[in-house]
N, C-alpha and C positions, 0 to 999 in steps of 0.2 A: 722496422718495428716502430717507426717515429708514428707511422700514420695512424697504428694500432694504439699508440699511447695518446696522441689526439684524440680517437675515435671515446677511450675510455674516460678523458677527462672533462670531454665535453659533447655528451651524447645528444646536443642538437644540432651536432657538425652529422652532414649530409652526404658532403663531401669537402677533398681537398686537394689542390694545389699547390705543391712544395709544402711550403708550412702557412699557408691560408688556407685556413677553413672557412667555410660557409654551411649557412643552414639553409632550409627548405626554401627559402625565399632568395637564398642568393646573397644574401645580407653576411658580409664579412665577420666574422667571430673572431675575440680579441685572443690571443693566445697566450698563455706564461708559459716563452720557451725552457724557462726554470723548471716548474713544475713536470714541465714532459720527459726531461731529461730522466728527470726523476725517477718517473713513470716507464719510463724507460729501461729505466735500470733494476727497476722493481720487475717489468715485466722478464726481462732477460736473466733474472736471479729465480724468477718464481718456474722460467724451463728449464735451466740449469737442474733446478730443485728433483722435477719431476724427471728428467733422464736420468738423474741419479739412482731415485728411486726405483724408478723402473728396473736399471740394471741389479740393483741391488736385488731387486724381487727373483730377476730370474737365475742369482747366483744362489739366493737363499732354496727359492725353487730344486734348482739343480742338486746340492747337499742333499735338501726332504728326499730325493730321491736316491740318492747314494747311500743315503744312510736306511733306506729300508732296503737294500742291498739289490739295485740296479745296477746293468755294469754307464758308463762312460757312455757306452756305446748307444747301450737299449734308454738310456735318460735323453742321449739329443735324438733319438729314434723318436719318443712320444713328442718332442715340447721343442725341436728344433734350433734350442742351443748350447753351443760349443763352448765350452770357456778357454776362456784364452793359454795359451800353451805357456810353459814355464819353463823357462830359457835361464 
């Protein structure tokens, strides 16, 4: 994810090398390994975010369907999930 957080903080990095980047010429780009960490951590927070949601969608999903009176069964029939057993 370090490369990804490069890529977004300095969209004339081309490519990179550990943690040197370079642009289109080749030409070394300075980096604030601060900043990436950062960036980093925002990026890892911001898919945390969105698998949350997702799951959450397809729990809510699941409900909307029980509650118009689907069994268990016929809801992961249409929409293919199972929620998880209660133990």
């Amino acid at each position: 994810m370090e490369h990804e957080a490069i890529y977004a903080l300095y969209p004339n990095a081309k490519k990179i090398n550990g943690t040197t980047a370079y642009d289109e010429n080749d030409n070394i780009i300075e980096i604030d390994m601060s900043a990436v960490e950062t960036k980093v951590s925002e990026l890892e927070t911001a898919k945390t975010n969105e698998e949350t949601s997702k799951e959450n969608a397809k729990v809510s999903g699941n409900q909307k369907l029980l509650d118009l009176g689907l069994t268990q069964a016929e809801a992961t029939a249409l929409t293919g999930y199972t929620p998880p057993s209660e133990e």
